[in-house]
mmCIF file as gemmi writes it, N, C-alpha and C atoms, coordinates in Angstrom:
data_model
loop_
_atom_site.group_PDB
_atom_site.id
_atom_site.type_symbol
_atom_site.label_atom_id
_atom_site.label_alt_id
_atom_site.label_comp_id
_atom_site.label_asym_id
_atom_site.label_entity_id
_atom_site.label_seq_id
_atom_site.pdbx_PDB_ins_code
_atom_site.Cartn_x
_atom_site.Cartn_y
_atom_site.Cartn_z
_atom_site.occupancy
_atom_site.B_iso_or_equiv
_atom_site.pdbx_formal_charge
_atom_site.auth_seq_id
_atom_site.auth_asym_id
_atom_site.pdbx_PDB_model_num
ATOM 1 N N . UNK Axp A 1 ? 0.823 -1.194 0 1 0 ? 1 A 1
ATOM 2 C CA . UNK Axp A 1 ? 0 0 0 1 0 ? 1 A 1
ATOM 3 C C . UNK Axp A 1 ? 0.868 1.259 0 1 0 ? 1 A 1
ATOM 4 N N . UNK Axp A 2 ? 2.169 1.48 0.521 1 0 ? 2 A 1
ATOM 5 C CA . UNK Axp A 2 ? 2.826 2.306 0.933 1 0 ? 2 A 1
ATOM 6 C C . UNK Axp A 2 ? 3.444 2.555 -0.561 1 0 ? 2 A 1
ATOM 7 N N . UNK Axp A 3 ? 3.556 1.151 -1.089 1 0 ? 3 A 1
ATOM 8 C CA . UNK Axp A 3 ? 5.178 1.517 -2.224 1 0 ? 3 A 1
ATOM 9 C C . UNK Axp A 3 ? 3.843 2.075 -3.719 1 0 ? 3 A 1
ATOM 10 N N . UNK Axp A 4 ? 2.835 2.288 -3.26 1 0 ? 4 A 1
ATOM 11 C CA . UNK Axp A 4 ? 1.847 2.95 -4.378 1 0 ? 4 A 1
ATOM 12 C C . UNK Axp A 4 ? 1.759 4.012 -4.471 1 0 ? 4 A 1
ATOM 13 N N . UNK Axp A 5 ? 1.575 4.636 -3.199 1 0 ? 5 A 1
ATOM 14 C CA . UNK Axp A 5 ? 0.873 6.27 -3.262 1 0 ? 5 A 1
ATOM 15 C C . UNK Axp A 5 ? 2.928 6.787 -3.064 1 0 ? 5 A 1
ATOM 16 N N . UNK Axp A 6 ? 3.977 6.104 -3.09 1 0 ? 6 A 1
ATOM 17 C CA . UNK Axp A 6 ? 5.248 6.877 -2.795 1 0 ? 6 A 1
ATOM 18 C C . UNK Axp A 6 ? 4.841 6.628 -4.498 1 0 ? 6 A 1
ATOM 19 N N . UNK Axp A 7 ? 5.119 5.652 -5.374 1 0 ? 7 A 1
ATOM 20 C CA . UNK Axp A 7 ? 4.944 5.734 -6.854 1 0 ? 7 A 1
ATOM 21 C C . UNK Axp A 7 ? 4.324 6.9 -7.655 1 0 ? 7 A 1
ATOM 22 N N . UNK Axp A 8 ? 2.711 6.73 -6.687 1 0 ? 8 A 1
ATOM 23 C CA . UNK Axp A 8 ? 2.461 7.567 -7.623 1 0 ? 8 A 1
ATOM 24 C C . UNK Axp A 8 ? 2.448 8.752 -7.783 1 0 ? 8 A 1
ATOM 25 N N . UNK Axp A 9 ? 3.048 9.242 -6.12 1 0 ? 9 A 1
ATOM 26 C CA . UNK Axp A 9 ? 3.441 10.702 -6.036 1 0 ? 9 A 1
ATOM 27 C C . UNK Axp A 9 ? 4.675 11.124 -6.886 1 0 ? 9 A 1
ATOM 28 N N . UNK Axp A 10 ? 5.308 10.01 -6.999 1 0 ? 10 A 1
ATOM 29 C CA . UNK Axp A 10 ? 6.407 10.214 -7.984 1 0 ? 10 A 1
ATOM 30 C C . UNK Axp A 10 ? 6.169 10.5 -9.307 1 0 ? 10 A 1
ATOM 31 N N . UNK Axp A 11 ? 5.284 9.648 -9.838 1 0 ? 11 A 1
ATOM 32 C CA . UNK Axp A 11 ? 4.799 9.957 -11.282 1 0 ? 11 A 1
ATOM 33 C C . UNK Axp A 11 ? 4.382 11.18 -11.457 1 0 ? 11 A 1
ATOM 34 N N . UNK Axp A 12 ? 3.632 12.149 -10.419 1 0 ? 12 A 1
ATOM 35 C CA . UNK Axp A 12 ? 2.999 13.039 -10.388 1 0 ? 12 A 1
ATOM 36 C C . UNK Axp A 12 ? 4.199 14.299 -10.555 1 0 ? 12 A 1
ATOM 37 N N . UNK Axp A 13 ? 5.169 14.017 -10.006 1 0 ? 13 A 1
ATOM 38 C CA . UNK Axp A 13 ? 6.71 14.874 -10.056 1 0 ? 13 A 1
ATOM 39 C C . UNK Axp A 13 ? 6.9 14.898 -11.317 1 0 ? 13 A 1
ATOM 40 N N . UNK Axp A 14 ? 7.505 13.221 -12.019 1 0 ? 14 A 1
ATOM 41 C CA . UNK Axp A 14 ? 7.867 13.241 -12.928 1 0 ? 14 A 1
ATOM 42 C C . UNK Axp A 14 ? 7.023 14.106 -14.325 1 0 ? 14 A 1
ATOM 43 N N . UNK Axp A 15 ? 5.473 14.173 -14.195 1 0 ? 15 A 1
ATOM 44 C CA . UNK Axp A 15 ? 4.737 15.21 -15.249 1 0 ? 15 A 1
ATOM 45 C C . UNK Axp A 15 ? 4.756 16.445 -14.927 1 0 ? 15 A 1
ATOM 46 N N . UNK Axp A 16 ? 4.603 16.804 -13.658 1 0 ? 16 A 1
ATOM 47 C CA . UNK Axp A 16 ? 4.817 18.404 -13.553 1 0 ? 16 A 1
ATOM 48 C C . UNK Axp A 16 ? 5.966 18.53 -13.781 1 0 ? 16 A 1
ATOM 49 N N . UNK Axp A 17 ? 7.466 17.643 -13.723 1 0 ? 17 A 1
ATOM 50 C CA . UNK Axp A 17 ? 8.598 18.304 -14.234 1 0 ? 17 A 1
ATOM 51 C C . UNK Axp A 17 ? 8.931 18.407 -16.184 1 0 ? 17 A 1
ATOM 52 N N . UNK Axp A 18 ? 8.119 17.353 -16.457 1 0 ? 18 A 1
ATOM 53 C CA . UNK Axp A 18 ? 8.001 17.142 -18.08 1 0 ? 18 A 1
ATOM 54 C C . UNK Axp A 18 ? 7.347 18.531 -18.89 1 0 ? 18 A 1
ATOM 55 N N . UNK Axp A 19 ? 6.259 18.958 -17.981 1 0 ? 19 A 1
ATOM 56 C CA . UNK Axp A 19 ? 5.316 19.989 -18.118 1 0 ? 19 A 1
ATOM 57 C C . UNK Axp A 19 ? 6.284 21.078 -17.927 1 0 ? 19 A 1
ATOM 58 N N . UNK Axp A 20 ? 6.382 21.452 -17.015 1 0 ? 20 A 1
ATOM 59 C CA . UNK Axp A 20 ? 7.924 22.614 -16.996 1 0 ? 20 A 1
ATOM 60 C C . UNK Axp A 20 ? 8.657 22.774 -17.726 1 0 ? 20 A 1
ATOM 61 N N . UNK Axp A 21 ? 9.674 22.093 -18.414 1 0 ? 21 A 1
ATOM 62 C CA . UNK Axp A 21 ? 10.675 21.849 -19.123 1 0 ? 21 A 1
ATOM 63 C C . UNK Axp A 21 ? 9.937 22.217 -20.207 1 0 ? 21 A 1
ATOM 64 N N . UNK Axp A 22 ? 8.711 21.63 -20.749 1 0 ? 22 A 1
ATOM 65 C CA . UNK Axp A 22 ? 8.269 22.184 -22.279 1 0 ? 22 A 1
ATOM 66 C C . UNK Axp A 22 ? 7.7 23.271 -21.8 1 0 ? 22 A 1
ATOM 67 N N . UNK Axp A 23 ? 7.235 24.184 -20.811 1 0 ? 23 A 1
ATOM 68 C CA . UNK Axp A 23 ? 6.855 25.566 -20.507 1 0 ? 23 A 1
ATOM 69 C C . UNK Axp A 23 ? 8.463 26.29 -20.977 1 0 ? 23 A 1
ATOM 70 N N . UNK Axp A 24 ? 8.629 25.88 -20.159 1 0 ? 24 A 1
ATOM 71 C CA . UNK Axp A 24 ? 10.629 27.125 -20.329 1 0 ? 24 A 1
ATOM 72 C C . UNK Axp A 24 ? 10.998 27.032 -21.452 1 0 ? 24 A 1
ATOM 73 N N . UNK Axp A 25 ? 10.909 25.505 -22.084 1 0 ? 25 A 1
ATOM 74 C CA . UNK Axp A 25 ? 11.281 25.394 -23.883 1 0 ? 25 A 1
ATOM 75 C C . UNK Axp A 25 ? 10.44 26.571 -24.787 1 0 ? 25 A 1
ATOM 76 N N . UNK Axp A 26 ? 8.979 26.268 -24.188 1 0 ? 26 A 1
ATOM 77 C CA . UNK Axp A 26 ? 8.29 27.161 -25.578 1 0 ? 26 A 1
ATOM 78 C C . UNK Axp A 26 ? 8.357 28.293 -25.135 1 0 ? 26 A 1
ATOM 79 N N . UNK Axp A 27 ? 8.586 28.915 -23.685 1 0 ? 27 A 1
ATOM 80 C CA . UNK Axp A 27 ? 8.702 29.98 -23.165 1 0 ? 27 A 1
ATOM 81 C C . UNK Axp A 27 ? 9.878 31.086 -23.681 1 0 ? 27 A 1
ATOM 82 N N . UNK Axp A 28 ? 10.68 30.342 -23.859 1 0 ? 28 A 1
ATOM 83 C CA . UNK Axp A 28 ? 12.061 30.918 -24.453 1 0 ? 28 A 1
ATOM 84 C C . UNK Axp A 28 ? 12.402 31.205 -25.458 1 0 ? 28 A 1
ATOM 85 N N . UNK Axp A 29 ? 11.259 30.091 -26.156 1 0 ? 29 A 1
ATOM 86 C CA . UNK Axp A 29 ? 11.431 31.103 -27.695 1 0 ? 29 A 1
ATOM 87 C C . UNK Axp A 29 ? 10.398 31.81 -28.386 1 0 ? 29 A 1
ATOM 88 N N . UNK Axp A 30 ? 9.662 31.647 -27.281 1 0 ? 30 A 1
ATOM 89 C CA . UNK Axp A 30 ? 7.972 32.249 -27.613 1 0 ? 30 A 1
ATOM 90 C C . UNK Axp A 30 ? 8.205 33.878 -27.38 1 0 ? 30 A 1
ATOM 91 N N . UNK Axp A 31 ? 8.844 34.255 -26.171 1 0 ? 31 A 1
ATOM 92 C CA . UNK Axp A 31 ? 8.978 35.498 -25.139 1 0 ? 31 A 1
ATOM 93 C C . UNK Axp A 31 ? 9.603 36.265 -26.139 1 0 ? 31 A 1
ATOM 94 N N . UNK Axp A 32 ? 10.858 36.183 -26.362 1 0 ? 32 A 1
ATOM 95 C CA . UNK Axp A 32 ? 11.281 37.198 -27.333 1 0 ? 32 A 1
ATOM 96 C C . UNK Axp A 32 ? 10.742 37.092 -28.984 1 0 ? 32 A 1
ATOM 97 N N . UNK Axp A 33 ? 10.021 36.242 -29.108 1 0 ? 33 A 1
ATOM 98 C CA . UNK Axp A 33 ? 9.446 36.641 -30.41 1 0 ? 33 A 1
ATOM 99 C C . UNK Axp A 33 ? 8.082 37.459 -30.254 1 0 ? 33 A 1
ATOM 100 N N . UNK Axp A 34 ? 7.648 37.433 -29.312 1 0 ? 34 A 1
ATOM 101 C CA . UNK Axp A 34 ? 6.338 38.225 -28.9 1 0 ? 34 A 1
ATOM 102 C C . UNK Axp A 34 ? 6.492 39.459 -28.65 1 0 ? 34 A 1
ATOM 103 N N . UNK Axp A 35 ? 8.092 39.998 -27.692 1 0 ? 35 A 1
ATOM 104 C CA . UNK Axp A 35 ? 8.543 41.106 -27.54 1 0 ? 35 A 1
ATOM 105 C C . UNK Axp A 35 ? 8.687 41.718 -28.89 1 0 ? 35 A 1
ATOM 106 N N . UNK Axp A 36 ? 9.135 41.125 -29.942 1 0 ? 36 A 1
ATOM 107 C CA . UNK Axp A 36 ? 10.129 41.681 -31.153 1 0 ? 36 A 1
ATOM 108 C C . UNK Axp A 36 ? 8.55 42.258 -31.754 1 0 ? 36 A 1
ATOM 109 N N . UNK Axp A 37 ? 7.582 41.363 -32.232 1 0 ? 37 A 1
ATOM 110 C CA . UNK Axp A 37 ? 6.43 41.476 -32.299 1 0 ? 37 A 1
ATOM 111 C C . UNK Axp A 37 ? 5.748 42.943 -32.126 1 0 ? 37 A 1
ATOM 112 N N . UNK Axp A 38 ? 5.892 42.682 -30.695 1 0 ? 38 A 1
ATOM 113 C CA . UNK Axp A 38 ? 5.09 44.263 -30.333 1 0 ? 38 A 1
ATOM 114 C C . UNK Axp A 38 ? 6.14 45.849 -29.708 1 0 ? 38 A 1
ATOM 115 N N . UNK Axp A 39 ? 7.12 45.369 -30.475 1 0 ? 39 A 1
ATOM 116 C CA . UNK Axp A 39 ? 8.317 46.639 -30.546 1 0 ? 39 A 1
ATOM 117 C C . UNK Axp A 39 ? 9.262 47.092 -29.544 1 0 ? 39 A 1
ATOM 118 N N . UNK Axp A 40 ? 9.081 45.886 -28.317 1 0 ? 40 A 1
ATOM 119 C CA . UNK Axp A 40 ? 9.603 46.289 -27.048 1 0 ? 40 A 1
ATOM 120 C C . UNK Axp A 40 ? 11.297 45.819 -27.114 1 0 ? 40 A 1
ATOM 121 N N . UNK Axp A 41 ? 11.828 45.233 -28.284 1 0 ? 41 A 1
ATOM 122 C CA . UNK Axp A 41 ? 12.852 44.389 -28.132 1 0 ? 41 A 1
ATOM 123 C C . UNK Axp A 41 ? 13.619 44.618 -29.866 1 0 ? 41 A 1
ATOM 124 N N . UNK Axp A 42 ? 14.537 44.936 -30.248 1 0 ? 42 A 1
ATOM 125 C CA . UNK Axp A 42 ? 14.67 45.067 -31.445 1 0 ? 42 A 1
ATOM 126 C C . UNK Axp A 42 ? 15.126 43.497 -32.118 1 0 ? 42 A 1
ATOM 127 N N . UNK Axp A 43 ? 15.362 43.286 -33.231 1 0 ? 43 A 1
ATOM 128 C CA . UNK Axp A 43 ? 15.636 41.743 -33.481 1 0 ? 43 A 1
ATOM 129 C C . UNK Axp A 43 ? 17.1 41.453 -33.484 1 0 ? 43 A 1
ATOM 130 N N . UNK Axp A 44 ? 18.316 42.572 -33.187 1 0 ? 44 A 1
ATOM 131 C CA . UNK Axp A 44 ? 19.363 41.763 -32.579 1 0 ? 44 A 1
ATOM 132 C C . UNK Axp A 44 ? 19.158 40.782 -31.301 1 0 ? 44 A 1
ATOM 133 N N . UNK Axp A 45 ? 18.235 42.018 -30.138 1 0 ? 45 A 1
ATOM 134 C CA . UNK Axp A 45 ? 17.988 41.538 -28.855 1 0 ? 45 A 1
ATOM 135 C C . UNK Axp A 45 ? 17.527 39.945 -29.05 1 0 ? 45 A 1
ATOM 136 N N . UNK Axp A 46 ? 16.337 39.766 -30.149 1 0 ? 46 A 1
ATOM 137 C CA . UNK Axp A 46 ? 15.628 38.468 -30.332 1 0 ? 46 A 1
ATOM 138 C C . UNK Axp A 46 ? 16.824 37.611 -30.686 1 0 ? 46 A 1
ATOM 139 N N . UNK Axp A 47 ? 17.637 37.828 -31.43 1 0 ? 47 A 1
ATOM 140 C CA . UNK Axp A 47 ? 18.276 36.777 -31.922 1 0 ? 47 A 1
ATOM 141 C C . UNK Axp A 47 ? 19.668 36.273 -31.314 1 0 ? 47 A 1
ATOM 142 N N . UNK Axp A 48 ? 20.089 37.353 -30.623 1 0 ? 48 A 1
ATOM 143 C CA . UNK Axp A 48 ? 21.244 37.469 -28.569 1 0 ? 48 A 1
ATOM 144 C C . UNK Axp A 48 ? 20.706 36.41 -28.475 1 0 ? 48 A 1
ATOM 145 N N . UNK Axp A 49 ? 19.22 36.096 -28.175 1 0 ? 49 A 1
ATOM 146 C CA . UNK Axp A 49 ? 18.121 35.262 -27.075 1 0 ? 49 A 1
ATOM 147 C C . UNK Axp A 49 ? 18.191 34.177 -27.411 1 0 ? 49 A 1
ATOM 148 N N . UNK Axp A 50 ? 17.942 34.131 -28.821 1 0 ? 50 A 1
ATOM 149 C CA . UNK Axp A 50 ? 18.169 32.382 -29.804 1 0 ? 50 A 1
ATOM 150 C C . UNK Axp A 50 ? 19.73 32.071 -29.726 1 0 ? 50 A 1
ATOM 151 N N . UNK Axp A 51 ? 20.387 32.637 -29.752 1 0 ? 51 A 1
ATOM 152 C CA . UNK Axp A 51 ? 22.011 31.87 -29.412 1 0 ? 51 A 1
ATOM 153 C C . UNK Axp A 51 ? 21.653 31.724 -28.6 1 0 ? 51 A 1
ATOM 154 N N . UNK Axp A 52 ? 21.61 32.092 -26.778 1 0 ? 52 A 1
ATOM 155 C CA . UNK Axp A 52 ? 22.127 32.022 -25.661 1 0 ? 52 A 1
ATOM 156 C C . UNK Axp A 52 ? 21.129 30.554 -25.624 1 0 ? 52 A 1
ATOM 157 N N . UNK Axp A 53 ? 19.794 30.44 -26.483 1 0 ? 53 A 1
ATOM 158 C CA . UNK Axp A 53 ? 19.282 29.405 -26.005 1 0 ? 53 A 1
ATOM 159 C C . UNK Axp A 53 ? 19.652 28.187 -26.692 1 0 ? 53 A 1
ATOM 160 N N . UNK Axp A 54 ? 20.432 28.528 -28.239 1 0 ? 54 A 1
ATOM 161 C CA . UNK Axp A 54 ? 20.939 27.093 -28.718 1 0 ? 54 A 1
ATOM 162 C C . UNK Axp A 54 ? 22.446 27.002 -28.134 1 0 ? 54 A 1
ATOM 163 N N . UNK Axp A 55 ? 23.366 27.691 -27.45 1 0 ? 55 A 1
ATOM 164 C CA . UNK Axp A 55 ? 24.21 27.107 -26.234 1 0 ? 55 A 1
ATOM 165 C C . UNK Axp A 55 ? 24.102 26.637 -25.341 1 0 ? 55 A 1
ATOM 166 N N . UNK Axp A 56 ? 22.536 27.205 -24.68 1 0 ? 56 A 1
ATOM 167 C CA . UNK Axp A 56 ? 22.147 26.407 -23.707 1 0 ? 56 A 1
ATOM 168 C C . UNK Axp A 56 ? 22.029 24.86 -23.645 1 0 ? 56 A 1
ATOM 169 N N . UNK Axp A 57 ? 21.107 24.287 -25.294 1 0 ? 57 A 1
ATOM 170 C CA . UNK Axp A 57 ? 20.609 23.213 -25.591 1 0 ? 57 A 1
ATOM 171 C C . UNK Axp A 57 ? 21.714 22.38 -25.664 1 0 ? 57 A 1
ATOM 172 N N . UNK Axp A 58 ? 22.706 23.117 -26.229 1 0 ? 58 A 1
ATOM 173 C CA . UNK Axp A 58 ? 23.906 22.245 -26.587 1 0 ? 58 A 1
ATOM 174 C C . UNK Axp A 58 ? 24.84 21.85 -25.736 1 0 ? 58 A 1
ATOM 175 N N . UNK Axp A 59 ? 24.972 22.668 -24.401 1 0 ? 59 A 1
ATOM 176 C CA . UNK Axp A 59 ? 25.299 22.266 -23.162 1 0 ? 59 A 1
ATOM 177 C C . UNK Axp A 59 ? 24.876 21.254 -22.558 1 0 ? 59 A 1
ATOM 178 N N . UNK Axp A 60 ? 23.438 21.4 -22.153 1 0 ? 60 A 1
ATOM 179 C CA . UNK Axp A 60 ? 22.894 20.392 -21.455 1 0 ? 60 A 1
ATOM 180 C C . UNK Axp A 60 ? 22.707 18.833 -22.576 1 0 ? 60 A 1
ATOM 181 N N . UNK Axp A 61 ? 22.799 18.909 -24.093 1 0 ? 61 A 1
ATOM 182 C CA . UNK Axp A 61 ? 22.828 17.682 -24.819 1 0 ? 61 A 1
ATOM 183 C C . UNK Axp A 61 ? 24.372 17.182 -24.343 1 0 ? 61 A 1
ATOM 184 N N . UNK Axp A 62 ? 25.554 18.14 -24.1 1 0 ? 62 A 1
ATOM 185 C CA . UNK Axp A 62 ? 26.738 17.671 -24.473 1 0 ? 62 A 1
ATOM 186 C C . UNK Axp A 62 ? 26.903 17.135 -22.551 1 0 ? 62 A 1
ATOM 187 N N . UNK Axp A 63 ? 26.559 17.609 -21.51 1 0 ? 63 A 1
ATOM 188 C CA . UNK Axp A 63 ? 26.543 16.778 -20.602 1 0 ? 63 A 1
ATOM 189 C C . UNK Axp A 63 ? 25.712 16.138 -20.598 1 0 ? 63 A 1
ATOM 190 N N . UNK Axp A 64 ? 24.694 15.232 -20.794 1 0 ? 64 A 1
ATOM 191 C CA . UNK Axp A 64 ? 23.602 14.417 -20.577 1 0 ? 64 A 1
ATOM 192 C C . UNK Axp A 64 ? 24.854 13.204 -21.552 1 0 ? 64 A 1
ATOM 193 N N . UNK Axp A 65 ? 25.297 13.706 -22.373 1 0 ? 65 A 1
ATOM 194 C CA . UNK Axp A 65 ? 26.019 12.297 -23.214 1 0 ? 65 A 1
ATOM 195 C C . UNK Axp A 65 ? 27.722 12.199 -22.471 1 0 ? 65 A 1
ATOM 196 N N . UNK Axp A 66 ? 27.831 13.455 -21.45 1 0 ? 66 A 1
ATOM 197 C CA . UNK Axp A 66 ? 28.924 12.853 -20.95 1 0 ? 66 A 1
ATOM 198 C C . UNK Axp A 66 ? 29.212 11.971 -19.757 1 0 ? 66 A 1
ATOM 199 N N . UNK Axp A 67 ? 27.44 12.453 -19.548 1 0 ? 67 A 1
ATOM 200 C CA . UNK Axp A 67 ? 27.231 11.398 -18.07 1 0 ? 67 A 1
ATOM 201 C C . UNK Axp A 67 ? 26.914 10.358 -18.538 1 0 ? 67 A 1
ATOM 202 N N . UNK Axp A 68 ? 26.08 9.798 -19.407 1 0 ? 68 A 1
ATOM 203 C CA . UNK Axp A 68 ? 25.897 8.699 -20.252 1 0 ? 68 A 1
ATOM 204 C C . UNK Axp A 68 ? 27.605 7.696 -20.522 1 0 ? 68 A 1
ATOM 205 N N . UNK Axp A 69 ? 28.619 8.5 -20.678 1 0 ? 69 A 1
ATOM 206 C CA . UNK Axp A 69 ? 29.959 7.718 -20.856 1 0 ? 69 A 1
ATOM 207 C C . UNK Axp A 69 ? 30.14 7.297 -19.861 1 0 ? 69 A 1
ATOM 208 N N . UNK Axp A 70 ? 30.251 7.809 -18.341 1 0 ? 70 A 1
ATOM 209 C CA . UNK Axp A 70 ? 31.015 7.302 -17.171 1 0 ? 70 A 1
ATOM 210 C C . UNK Axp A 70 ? 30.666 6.331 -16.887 1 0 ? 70 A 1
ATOM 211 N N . UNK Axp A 71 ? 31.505 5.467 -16.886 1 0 ? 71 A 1
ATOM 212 C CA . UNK Axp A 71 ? 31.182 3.964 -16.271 1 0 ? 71 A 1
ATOM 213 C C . UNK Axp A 71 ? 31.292 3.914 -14.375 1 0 ? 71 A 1
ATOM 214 N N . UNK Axp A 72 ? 31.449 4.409 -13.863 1 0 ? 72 A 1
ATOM 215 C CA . UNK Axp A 72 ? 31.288 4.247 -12.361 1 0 ? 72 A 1
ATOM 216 C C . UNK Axp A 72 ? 30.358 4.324 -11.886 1 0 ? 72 A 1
C-alpha cells in the first residue's frame, strides 16, 4: 500500500517536471518573439536570445552524453 501512493506521487513529479521543461522550452522562444512582435525588443535583442538558447541546448545535450559515458 505504501510503495503505491510513494509511486504515484512520484509519477505526479515526474509530469509536472516534463510539463515545466516544455513551458521554459516554448517559453524561451515564444517570449522574445512576442517582444520583437510588439516593438519592445529590437531583433538583434531576439536573436542574442536564440544563441544564448541554442548554447544552452547544446550544453545540457553535451553533458547528458557525458554522463551517459562514465562507467562508475
Amino acid at each position: 500500500m505504501g510503495f503505491e501512493i510513494v509511486f504515484c506521487l512520484s509519477f505526479r513529479w515526474i509530469n509536472a517536471a516534463k510539463f515545466l521543461t516544455g513551458a521554459s522550452a516554448v517559453g524561451s522562444i515564444a517570449i522574445p518573439i512576442i517582444l520583437r512582435h510588439a516593438g519592445l525588443i529590437g531583433t538583434g535583442a531576439m536573436f542574442i536570445e536564440f544563441t544564448s538558447f541554442f548554447i544552452f541546448v547544446c550544453t545540457v545535450l553535451c553533458f547528458h552524453r557525458a554522463s551517459l559515458e562514465d562507467d562508475w
